[in-house]
N, C-alpha and C positions, 0 to 999 in steps of 0.2 A: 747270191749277192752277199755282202757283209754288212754288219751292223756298226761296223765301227764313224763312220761319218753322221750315220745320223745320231748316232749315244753320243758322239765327242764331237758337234758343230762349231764348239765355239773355238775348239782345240785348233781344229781344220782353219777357222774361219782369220786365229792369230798365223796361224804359222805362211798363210797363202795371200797376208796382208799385201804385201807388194804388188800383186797383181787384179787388187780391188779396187776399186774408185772410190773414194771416199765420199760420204754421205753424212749427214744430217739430221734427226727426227724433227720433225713438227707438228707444234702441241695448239690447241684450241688459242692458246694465250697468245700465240706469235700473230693470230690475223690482227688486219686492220679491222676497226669499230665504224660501224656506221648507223646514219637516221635512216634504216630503211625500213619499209613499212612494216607491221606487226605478225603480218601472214607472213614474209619474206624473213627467214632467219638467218640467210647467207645466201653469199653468192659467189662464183665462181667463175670467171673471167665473164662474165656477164650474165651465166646461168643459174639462175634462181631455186635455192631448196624453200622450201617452205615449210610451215608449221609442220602439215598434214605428212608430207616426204620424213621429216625428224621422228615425228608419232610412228611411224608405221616401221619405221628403223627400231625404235625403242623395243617395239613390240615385238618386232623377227626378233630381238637380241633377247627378248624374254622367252621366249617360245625356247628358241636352241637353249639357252642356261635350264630352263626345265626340263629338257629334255636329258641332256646332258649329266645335271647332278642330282634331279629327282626329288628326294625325301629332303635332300640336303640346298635344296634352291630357297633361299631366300627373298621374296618380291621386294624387301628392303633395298639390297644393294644395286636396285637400277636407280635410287633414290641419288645415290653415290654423284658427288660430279666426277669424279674420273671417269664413270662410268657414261656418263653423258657424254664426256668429253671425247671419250674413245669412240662413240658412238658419230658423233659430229664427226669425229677427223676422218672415219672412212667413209662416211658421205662423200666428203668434200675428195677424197682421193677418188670415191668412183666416178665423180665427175669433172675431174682431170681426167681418168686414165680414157672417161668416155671423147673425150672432144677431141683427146692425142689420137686413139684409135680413128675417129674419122676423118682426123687431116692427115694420117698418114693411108687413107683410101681402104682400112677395112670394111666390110660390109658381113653380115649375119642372113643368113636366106630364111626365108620363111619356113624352109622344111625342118630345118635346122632347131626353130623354136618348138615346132610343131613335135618333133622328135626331142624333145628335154620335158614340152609339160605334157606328153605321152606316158614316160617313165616318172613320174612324180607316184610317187605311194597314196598319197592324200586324194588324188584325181581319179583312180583305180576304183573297179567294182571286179572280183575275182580275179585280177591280176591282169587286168585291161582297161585302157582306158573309159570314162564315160563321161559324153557332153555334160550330163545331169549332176553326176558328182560337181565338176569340176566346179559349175557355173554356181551349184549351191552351196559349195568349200568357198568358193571366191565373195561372195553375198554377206556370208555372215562376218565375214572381213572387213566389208563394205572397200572392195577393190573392183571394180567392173576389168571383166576381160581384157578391155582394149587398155587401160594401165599397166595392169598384170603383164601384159604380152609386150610390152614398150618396157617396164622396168628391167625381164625378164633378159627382152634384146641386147639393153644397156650393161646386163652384168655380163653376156657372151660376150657382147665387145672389148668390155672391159680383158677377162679373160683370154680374148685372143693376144691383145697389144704381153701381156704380162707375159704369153706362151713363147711372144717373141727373143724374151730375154730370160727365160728358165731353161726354154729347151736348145739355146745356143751362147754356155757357158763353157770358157777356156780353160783349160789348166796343163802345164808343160808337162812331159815326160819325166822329168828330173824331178816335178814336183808329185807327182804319180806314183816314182820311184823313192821316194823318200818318205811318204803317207806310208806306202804298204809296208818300209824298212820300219816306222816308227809301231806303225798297229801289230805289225804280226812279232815283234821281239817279245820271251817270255824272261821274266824275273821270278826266279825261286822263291819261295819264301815259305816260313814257317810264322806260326801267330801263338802268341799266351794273350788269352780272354782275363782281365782280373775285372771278375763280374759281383756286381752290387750284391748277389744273392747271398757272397760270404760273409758280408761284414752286418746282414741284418739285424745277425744275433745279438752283435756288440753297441748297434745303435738306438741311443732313446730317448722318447719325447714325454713331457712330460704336459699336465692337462692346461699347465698357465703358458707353455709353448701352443698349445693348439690353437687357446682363447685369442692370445696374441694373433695368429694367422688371422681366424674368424675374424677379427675386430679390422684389421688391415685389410683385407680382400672382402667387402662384403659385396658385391659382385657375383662372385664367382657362386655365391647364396643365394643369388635373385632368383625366384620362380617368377614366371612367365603367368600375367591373366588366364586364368582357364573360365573356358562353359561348355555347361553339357544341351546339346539340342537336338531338336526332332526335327526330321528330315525326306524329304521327296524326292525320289531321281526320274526324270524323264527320256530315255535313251531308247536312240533306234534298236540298241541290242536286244533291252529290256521287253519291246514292242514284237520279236521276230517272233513269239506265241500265239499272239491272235492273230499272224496273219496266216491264211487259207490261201493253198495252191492250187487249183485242179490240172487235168493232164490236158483239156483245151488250149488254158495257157502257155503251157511249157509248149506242146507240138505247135502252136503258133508261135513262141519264139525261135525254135528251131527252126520252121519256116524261113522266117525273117533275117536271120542271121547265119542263113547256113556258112559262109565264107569264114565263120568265128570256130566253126567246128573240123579241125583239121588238122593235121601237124606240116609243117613247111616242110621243102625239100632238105635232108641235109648231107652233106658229104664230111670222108674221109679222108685227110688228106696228112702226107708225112715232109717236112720241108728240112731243107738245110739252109745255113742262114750262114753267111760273111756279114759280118757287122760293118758298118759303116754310115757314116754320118756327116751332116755338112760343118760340124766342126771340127772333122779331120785336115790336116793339110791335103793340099789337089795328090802328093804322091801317096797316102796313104790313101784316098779313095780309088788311087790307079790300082794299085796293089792289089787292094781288094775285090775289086773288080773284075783283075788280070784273076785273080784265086777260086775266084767263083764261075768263071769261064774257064777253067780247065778240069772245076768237077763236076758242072752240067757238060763236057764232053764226057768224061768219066759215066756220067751216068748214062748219057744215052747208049752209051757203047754195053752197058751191062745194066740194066733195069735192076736184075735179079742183086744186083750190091749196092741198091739206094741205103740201104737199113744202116749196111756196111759202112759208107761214105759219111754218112749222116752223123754215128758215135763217135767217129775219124776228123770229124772236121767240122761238124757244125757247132757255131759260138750261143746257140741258142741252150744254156744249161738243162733249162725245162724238156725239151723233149728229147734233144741230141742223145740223151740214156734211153731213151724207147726207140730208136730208130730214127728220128726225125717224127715220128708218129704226134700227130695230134689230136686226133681223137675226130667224132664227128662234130659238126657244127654247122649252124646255119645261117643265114643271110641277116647282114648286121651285127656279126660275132668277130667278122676280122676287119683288116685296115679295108680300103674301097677297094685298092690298086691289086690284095691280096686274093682278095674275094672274085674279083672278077677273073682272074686268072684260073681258079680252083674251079667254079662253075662252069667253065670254057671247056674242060677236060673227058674226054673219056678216062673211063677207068682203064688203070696202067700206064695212062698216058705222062709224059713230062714234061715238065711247060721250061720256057725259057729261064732266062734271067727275068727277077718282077725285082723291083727296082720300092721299097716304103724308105720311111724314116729310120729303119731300125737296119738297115741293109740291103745285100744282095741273096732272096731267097731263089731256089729253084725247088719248086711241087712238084711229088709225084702223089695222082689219085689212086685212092685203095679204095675206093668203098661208095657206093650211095645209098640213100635211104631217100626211095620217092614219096612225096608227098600223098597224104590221104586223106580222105573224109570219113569222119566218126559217125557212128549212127545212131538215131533218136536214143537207142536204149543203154548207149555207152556212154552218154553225156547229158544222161536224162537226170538223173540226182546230182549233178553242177548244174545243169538250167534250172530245176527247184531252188538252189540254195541262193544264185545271183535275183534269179523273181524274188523271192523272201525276203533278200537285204533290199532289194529294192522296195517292196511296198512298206516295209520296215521303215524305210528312209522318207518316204513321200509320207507316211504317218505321223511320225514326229515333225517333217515341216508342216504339215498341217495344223498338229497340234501344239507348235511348240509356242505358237503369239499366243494363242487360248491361254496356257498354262501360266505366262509368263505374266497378261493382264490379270488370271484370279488370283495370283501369289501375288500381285501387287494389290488389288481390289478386296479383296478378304483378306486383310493386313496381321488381322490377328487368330488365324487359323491356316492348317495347311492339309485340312482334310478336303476341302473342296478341290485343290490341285491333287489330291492322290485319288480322287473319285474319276477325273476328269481322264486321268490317265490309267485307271483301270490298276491301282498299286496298293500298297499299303504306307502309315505312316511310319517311319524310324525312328529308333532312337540311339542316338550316341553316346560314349562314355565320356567321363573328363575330357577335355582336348586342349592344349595348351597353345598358346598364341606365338609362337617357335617356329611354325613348317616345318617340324618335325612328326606329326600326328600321323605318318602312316599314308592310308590311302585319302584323304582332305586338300587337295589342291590349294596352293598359297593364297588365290585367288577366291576361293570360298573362305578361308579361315579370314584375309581383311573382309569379308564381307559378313562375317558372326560378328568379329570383334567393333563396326563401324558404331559410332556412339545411335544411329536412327536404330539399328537393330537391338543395341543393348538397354538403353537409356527407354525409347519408346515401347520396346518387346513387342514390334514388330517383323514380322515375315523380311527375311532377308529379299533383296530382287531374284530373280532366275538367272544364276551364273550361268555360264558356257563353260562347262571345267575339263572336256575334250571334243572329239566331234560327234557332233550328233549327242551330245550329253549336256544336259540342263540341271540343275540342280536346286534347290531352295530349302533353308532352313528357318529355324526358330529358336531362340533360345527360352531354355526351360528353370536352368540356373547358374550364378554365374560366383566368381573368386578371383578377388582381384590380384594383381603382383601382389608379394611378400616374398620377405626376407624368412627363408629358413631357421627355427629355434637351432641351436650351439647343440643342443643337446641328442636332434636329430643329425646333425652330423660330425659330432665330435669322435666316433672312431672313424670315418670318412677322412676326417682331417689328419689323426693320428699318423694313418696306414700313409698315406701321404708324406708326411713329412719326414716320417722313419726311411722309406723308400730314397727321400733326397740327403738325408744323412748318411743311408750306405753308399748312394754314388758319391757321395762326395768324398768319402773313407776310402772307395774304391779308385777312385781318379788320383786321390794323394798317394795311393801305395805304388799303382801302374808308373807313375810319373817316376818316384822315388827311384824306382828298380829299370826302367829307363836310366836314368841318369847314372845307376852304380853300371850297368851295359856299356854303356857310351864311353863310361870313362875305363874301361878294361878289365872288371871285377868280374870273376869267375862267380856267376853264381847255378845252382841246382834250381830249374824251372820243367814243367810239365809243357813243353812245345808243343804243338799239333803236329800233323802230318807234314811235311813237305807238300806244297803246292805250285804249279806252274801257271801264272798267271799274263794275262795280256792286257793294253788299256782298253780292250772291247769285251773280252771275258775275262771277269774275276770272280765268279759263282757267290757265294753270301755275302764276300768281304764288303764291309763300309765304305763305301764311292771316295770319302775324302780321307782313307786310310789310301787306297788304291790309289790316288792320286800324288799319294807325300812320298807312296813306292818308287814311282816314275819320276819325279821330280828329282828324288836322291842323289847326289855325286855318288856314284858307285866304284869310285876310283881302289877304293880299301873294302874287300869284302870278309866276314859279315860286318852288314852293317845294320843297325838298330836305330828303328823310328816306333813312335805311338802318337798315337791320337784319342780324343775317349769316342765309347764307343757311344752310336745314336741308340743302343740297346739298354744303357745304364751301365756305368764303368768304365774302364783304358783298356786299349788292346794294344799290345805290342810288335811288331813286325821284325820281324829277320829275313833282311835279305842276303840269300846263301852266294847266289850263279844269277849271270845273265847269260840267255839263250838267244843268239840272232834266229831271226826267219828263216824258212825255208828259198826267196828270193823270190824272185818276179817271172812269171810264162806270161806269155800272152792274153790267153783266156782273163787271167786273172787282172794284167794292169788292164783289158777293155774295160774291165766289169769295174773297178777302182774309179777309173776314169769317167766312164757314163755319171758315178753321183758325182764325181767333184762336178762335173761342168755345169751337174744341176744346182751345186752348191753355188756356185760360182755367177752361174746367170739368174738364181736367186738374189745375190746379192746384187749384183746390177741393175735388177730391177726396182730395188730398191732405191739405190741410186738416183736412178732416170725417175724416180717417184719424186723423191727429195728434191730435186733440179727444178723439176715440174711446178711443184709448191712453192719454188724461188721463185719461178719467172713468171708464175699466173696472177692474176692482180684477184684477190680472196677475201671477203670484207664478211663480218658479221655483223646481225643487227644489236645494236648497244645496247636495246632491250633482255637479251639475251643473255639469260645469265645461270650458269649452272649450281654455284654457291649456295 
């Protein structure tokens, strides 16, 4: 595949205007206001979000931002109303896209959901489902299953209606043909870096320049409240010590569970694949069609040259270099239509024409691996380790209301919570009121910094600061904001300002000698290498240097561009030769073609989103206010 559509979207997205539907956003501001009750936050052609629907929204968007930036998550910016507001607007899109999905007669099966919170990580006990997890991952949510499994349904539906218009996106040949002429041409170029590092020498600050800085930016001085506290953790992990296995145990859960101990059937199998799709015209799926029935004759006629045919002619990149070879696999690993075909087979055998989304395959089987049952002593230290996590797990919810009422009950001590839980007490160093402290959950640090915890020098409550992990502190001493003394960071500021006095020495000399280029002045420069570059690969060069390359009239070569660099200083560009493409096969406009359509019925869906929000009658409650 190529990178270029997805690095350059917006590129694709101008040049392929014509054949987009034009579209709209819409923002929280645009609904109508209404007196509707105070639980009821909006609604949506008659469908009701509520408080508790907006809270639980809030909360998934805190979860993924923590997960996602970590050390750098700040609990602040859900404070944000854009952040609210973006939050709101995809409510309100999910339920549009849910009500368009069921007028238009989709439906979600049961096996279907059952199969999504199967594979959830959070639901898992050694990499299998378990009823207990789940029900006590959903608890401390306070989400009961039959919510969970209805919200769950509403986002697959949602996701179907959206599949509709991702995976059947149009784009012409001519336009296909003109994408790969634009991505694949190279522009020579050669670069002179005139970087900040030379003009250091010559730049300087003096100490009534830096005061001046200090005195204008004192911001940028602010320290952050710190306190230092003593701390309790109570976690299933922490717990996996005192619990005791014996071998009763374990051979009664092997008993019980023999059907967990086993490997599935899996087979071999090598395919050739004719791409084809229902957004091809009806003669290109004849084609295709006709192509792939003349090399399943081909094959049956000679078994012995699948491997052969396969390098020869299959559009599937990934394997068509092995043979057609896929490797082994097992049930639930391929499409339905592909699977059932492969499992149908003796070994050596060839199956017809199998008919997915993705084509016209024909299988041949190499190989089976039958299923087996493992025996007590092979799976006997995993049945220890899953018993462990589990009485681990049933411990801490045991203990965790205990812990939770004497950290609140002995308000001013956190020894009796570390007695209770069998731990010691902690202590921490400075921490700073940032989200920046390392391993301290955003979530625990508002709960040191709250005025009951600092003010009264009470026991924090018992955070939840991952699963299965409880937390509670104290604080022992505290320092408030201040502004940093000039004199702590007066060479801070120095090295600082000197750094923007060479860029700025550097960008006046780059530009200068730019400008003696342009106008025709022979000068002596230390070039770089020669480079052949493309808009999808330009290796180091600066995106918006590489950008003003492509943009060039190239009509008079060389021709000279700069930009400064994002590194500190101006870089200059010389562009020597344009190189066209090597031009268009087949293989390659398919594979072109698959992203635009995705690009393309991307964008459509967008569209039929926007339309949507026209014609649905969308009301917020006036209460409602994210400012």
């Amino acid at each position: 595949m190529f990178d270029f559509v997805s690095n350059n979207k917006r590129f694709v997205q101008i040049f392929m205007a014509l054949i987009i539907l034009p579209f709209a956003f819409w923002g929280v501001d645009s609904y109508n206001r209404s007196g509707n009750a105070a639980d009821v936050v909006a609604t949506v052609s008659g469908v009701k979000i509520s408080q508790r629907d907006f809270g639980d929204a809030m909360r998934q968007q805190q979860e993924r931002l923590s997960q996602q930036l970590g050390a750098n998550f700040d609990v602040a910016m859900l404070d944000k109303p854009e952040m609210k507001r973006a939050v709101m607007d995809n409510l309100i899109a999910q339920r549009l896209l849910v009500g368009r999905a069921k007028g238009a007669g989709l439906v979600v099966k049961d096996e279907q959901v059952a199969r999504l919170i199967g594979d959830i990580e959070a639901f898992q006990l050694d990499g299998k489902f378990d009823k207990n997890r789940y029900n006590e991952v959903l608890s401390r949510q306070k989400i009961s299953p039959l919510n969970f499994e209805r919200r769950l349904r509403d986002e697959l539906l949602g996701q179907q209606l959206q599949d509709v218009f991702s995976q059947n996106g149009y784009v012409s040949g001519s336009v296909v043909d003109n994408i790969i002429r634009l991505n694949e041409q190279q522009r020579v170029v050669r670069v002179l870096n005139v970087s900040f590092n030379q003009f250091e020498a010559i730049a300087k600050v003096d100490d009534a320049e830096a005061r001046k800085y200090y005195e204008q930016n004192p911001t940028e001085f602010q320290m952050s409240e710190q306190a230092k506290v003593e701390y309790v953790e109570l976690s299933a992990e922490g717990l996996l010590s005192r619990v005791i296995i014996n071998n009763e145990d374990m051979r009664r859960y092997y008993d019980e569970h023999l059907n967990d101990f086993g490997t599935s059937e899996e087979r071999q199998a090598a395919h050739i694949l004719i791409s084809s799709s229902a957004a091809d015209s009806q003669s290109e799926q004849d084609a295709a069609k006709l192509k792939a029935e003349q090399l399943l004759q081909q094959a049956k006629r000679n078994p012995a040259k699948f491997g052969e045919l396969a390098i020869q002619n299959s559009q599937d990149p990934g394997s068509a270099i092995n043979g057609g070879d896929l490797g082994y696999f097992g049930r639930g690993m391929m499409v339905p239509s592909f699977e059932d075909a492969t499992f149908a087979l003796n070994v050596g055998d060839i199956s017809g024409l199998v008919k997915t989304d993705f084509g016209y395959h024909i299988i041949k089987l190499i190989g089976i691996k039958p299923s087996r049952a493992l025996s007590f002593d092979e799976v006997r230290e995993g049945i220890a380790n899953r018993l462990r996590q589990q009485k681990a797990t049933d411990m801490f919810v045991e203990l965790a209301e205990k812990f939770s009422n004497i950290v609140y009950e002995q308000s001013d001590t956190l020894i009796p919570a570390a007695d209770l839980v069998g731990t010691k007490v902690e202590q921490s160093g400075w921490l700073a009121n940032d989200s920046e402290s390392g391993r301290w959950p955003p979530m625990m640090l508002q709960a040191i910094f709250s005025e009951e915890t600092l003010k009264h020098k009470r026991n924090t409550q018992a955070v939840e600061v991952a699963a299965n992990k409880l937390m509670a502190a104290r604080v022992l001493g505290y320092k408030p904001a201040s502004v940093q003394a000039f004199s702590d960071v007066r060479v801070a500021i120095r090295k600082k300002l000197l750094r923007r006095k060479a860029v700025e020495l550097a960008v006046k000399q780059g530009h200068s000698t730019l400008v003696q280029l342009q106008g025709g002045k022979k000068l002596e420069l230390n070039w770089g290498k020669p480079q052949s570059i493309t808009r999808g690969q330009y290796g180091t060069l600066d995106i918006g240097l590489v950008r003003q390359v492509f943009q060039a009239d190239v009509t008079t070569l060389p021709l000279y561009i700069g930009a400064e660099s994002t590194q500190g200083g101006y870089i200059i560009a010389r562009i020597d030769a344009i190189k066209e493409g090597g031009g268009a096969d087949d293989t390659k406009r398919s594979q072109y073609s698959q992203q635009l359509r995705q690009l393309t019925g991307d964008e459509m869906f967008r569209a039929f989103l926007s339309d949507a929000k026209q014609r649905a009658s969308i009301e917020l409650n006036s209460q409602w206010d994210v400012k």
